[in-house]
C-alpha positions as CSV (number, residue, x, y, z in Angstrom):
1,X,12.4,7.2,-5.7
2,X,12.6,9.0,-2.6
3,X,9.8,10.7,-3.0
4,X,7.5,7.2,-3.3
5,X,9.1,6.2,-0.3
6,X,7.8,9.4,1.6
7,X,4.5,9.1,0.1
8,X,4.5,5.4,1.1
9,X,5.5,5.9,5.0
10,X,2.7,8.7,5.0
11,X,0.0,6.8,3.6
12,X,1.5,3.9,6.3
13,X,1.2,6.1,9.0
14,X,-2.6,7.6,8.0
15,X,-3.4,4.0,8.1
16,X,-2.3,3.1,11.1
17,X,-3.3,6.0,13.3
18,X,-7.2,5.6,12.2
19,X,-6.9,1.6,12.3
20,X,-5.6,2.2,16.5
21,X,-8.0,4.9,17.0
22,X,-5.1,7.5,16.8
23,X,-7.2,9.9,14.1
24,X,-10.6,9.8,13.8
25,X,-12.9,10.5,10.5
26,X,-16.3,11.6,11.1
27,X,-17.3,10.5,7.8
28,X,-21.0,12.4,8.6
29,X,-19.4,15.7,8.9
30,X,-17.3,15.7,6.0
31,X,-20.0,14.2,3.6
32,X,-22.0,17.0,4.7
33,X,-19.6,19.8,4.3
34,X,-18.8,18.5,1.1
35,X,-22.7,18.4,0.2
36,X,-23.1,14.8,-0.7
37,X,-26.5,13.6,-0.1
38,X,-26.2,10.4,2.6
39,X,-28.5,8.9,5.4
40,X,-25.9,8.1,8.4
41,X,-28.4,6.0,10.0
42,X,-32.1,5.8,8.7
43,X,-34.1,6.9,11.4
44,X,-31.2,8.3,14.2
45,X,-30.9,11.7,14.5
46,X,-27.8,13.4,13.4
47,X,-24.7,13.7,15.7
48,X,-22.1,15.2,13.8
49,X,-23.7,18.4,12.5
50,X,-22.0,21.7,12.1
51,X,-24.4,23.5,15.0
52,X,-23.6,20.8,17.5
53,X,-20.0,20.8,16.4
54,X,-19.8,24.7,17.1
55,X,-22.4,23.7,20.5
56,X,-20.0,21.3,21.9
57,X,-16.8,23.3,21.0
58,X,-18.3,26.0,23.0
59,X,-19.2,24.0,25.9
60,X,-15.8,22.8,26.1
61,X,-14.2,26.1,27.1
């Protein structure tokens, strides 16, 4: 019982955090590193690619 309880307040808490902006999902990057075939936004150009991920981390030190 305990145990749905824990997985209850955690699934709560996930929730929450990306509802207030606390944790945030970049749904493009994932799909990509999972290899699912998606258009983010027919005709934009991609933001959340691994080469500007690894661009901007660098820039940030």
């Amino acid at each position: 019982m305990i145990r749905w309880l824990v997985i209850g307040l955690l699934l709560f808490g996930l929730t929450t955090g990306v509802r207030r902006g606390w944790l945030q999902v970049r749904w493009a990057l994932m799909l990509h590193e999972l290899g699912v075939p998606f258009v983010a936004k027919p005709g934009a150009q991609a933001e959340c690619t691994p080469a500007a991920a690894a661009s901007s981390a660098r820039e940030a030190r």
